[in-house]
N, C-alpha and C positions, 0 to 999 in steps of 0.2 A: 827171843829175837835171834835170828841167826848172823852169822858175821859174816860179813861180803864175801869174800873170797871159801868160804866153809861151803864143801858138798854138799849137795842134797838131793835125795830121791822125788821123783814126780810121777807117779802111775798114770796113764791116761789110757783112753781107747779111741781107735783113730779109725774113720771109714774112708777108706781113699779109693771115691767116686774111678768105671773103666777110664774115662778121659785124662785121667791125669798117671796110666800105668805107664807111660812110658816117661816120667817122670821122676829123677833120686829124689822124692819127698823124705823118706827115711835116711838116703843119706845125707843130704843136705843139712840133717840135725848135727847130723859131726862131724860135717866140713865145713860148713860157715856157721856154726853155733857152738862149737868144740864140745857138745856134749858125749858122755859115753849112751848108748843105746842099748836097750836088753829087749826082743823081741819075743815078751812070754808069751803068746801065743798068736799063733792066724788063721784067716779064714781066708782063700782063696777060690773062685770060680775055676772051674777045668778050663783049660787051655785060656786061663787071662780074661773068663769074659767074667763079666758082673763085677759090684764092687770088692773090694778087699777089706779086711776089717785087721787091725792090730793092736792088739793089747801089751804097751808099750810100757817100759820101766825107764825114764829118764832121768840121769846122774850128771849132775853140773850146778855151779854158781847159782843164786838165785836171779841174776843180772841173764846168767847165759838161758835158763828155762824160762824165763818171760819174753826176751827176744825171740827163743824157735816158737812161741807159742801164739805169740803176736805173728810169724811168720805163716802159721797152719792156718790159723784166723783170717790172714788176707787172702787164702789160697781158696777159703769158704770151704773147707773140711768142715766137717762132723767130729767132733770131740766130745769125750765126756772123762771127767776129772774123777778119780776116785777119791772119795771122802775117807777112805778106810783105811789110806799109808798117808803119814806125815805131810802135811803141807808144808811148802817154802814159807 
């Protein structure tokens, strides 16, 4: 069991669909969900077109990474949880 307020890592992989680039989806994690963010890696179309793909390391409360995640959920992103780092 982790303790409320105790860090913790969350790896996810994130497709954020062209509609929503002009969008701080990314920042929005650590302005209104006060997480740290680690962008291990992307996938970007030339000049912004097509989707974006983000292999994302999320650091925060497990209060604060169920909130941004319920946040990506209502947005109808594409996520997928890695089973292979630590779960909350």
């Amino acid at each position: 069991m982790v303790a409320e307020n105790q860090l913790v890592h969350k790896r996810i992989r994130l497709r954020i669909p062209q509609e929503y680039h002009q969008e701080p989806v990314i920042s929005r994690l650590v302005s209104n969900y006060g997480l740290t963010v680690n962008i291990a890696a992307a996938m970007l179309g030339s000049n912004g077109i097509g989707d974006g793909w983000f292999d994302l390391d999320l650091q925060g409360s497990c209060e604060q990474i169920e909130s941004a995640l319920i946040y990506i959920n209502d947005l109808d992103l594409e996520i997928w949880h890695d089973i292979n780092t630590g779960d909350y």
